[in-house]
C-alpha positions, 0 to 999 in steps of 0.5 A: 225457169223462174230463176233464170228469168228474175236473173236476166230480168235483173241483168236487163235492168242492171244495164239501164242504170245510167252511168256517170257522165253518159246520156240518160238513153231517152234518144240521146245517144252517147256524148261526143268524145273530146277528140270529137269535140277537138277535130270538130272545133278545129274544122269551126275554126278554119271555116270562121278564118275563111270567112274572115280572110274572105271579108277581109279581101273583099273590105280592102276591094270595096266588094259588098258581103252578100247575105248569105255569106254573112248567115254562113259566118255567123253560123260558124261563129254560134257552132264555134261557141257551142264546141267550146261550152261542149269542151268545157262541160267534158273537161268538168266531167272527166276532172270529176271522174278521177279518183287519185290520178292514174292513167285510166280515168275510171267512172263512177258505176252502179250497182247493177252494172258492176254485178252483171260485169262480174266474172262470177256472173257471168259464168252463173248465167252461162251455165243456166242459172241454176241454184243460187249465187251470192255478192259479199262487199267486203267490211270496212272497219278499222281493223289491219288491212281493212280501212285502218289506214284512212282513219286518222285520229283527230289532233287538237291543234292547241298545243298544251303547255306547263302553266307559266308564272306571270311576270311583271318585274320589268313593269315596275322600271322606266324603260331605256335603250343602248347602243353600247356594251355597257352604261355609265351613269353617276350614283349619288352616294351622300346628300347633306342638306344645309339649306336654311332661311339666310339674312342680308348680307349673311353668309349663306350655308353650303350643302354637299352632295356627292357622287360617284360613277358607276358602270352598269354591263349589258348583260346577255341572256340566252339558251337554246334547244334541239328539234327534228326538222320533222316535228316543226314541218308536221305540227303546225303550232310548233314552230310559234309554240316553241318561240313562245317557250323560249321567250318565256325562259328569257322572260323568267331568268331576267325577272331573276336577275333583274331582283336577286342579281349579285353583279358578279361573274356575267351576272346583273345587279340586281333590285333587290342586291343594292336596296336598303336594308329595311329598319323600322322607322317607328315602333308598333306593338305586336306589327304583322306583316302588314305593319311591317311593309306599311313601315318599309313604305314609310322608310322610302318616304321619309328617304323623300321618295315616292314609293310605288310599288311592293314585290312579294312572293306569291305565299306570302301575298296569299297569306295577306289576302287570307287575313280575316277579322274576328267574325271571319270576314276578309280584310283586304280581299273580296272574292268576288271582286276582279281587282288587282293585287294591290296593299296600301294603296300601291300595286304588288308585285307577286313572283317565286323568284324573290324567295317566300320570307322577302320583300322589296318596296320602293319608288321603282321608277325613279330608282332604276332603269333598264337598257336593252342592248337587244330585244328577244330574238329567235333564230333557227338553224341546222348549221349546228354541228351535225344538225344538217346530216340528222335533219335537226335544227337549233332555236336559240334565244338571247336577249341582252340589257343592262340594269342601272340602278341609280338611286338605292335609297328609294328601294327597301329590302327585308325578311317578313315577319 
């Protein structure tokens, strides 16, 4: 009897659980529905527009409003507000009871209700209660057919790439445009300097400078890649990732060409091609490294350039900056300090591409120039061969200029030693 008794107690109690969106039941009663609230605000609205054809007829007629028609008006007015605040209040609910869309527009129960509406209760109650009847709430883990579909690992949205060499070639040149396919330029070839302090009516003495033309082709650069049309949709960074890398690729073959070029084939002659071959201008017992692009130096100046600037490889940089005296301390690099690269005064250029035992020093800016023809551009299509049928896409990158190196002799080239 006592089980029967804590069970019905327990049903009795379960149904006073408020359910969502309903009254607490202190009197109130159940909220209107909203075809309640919908029939009421149109009968609001017919009652509102009555009386205002009534006030408008007796306007034009010059008839006075009586008080009580004008009570009556205002009434309808403050119902017609008060249905529309209802309206609204119930449209928030029932947005708010959805879960997922559907037709049903399931509510947001409690516990007791949902074991007093459950079918094993029921027939429980029906047969006297007798014994005991348990509830299990099925475990969510993140096990197959549990909740392993909701877990979703989370993703980073950085998207890790392979470190990237850092190029500064292009820096070291005075920039140009062309409009055309290639560029013309005149190369000085010889210069014999005769200039000398001349007497009155003396003759005075010829100098001869000669120049020849020189063709400089625009160059293009490019390469491309395939990608499924689904990677770039999903992964947000991947479009601009991509671009990046593409760019970068063009970045790294240009500082290439743009130094070791042969000119041959579709080939840019390059920097380092059509230098000067280093020779010591003075001779220095037991030279290092150092001495020796202190020399290459002196050999742009003493050609009546201003040099500034020195491309190395990275080792051999490395190496400079490793140089210790006889007590251990370093000699041209602080380890503490956040200054840039920079040997006898000019900065250094430190990149692979022009090979561990080189270097190149020179006037960079009076020596060459480059014209771009075409800046970098990036273009994504899937009208590439059968792309469209296998949903891929190809990003091609390409960038065209050409490089017009008109003074040779302000730049040095040498192995280190």
């Amino acid at each position: 009897m006592n089980m029967m008794t804590n069970h019905a107690a327990l049903a009795a109690s379960a149904t006073r659980v408020p359910e969502f969106g309903r009254k607490d039941g202190n009197g109130g009663g159940d909220d209107k529905t909203l075809e309640q609230l919908q029939k009421e605000l149109g009968e609001t609205l017919g009652s509102v527009k009555q009386f205002a054809d009534e006030f408008r007829t007796k306007t034009a007629a010059g008839d006075k409003i009586s008080e009580d028609a004008k009570e009556k008006a205002d009434k309808a007015l403050s119902e017609l507000g008060g249905l529309r605040g209802e309206i609204t209040e119930l449209s928030q609910k029932l947005a708010q009871q959805k879960r997922g869309g559907g037709d049903e527009e399931p509510q947001l129960k409690s516990l007791g209700h949902e074991i007093v509406h459950n079918d094993e209760f029921k027939t429980y109650m029906e047969g006297g209660a007798k014994g005991t009847i348990g509830f299990s709430v099925k475990a969510v883990t993140s096990a197959s057919g549990s909740a392993g579909n909701l877990i979703v690992p989370e993703r980073q949205s950085e998207i890790i790439g392979i470190p990237r060499m850092q190029l500064r070639v292009r820096d070291l040149l005075t920039p140009g445009r062309t409009n055309s396919n290639s560029v013309e330029f005149a190369k000085q070839t010889a210069r014999t300097n005769n200039a000398a302090p001349v007497a009155e009516t003396a003759l005075k003495p010829e100098s001869d400078y000669t120049w020849a033309l020189v063709n400089a082709p625009v160059r293009t650069i490019a390469h491309w890649t395939l990608i499924s049309r689904q990677a770039m949709d999903d992964i947000p960074q991947m479009e601009s990732t991509l671009d990046g890398e593409l760019r970068f690729g063009l970045d790294d073959a240009e500082d290439a060409q743009l130094l070791l070029g042969d000119g041959t084939g579709q080939n840019v002659n390059g920097l380092y091609t059509q230098a000067t071959t280093y020779s010591a201008p003075i001779a220095i017992a037991g030279a290092t490294r150092i001495d020796q692009l202190r020399l290459a130096l002196l050999q742009v100046e003493l050609a009546d350039y201003a040099p500034d600037g020195m491309v190395l490889h990275s080792a051999a940089w490395a190496g400079i900056e490793l140089t210790k005296d006889a007590a251990g301390g370093y000699i041209f690099a602080n380890p503490q300090a956040i200054a840039g690269p920079v040997l006898w005064g000019r900065p250094v250029v430190s990149t692979k591409r022009i090979g561990s035992g080189n270097f190149l020093v020179g006037a960079f800016k009076l020596a060459a120039q480059i014209f771009d023809r075409m800046d970098t551009e990036v273009r994504i299509s899937d009208q590439d061969r059968d792309n469209f049928v296998k949903n891929m896409l190809t990003v091609r990158a390409e960038k065209r200029l050409a490089l017009a190196v008109r003074r040779p002799g302000a730049l040095v080239r040498g192995a280190l030693l």
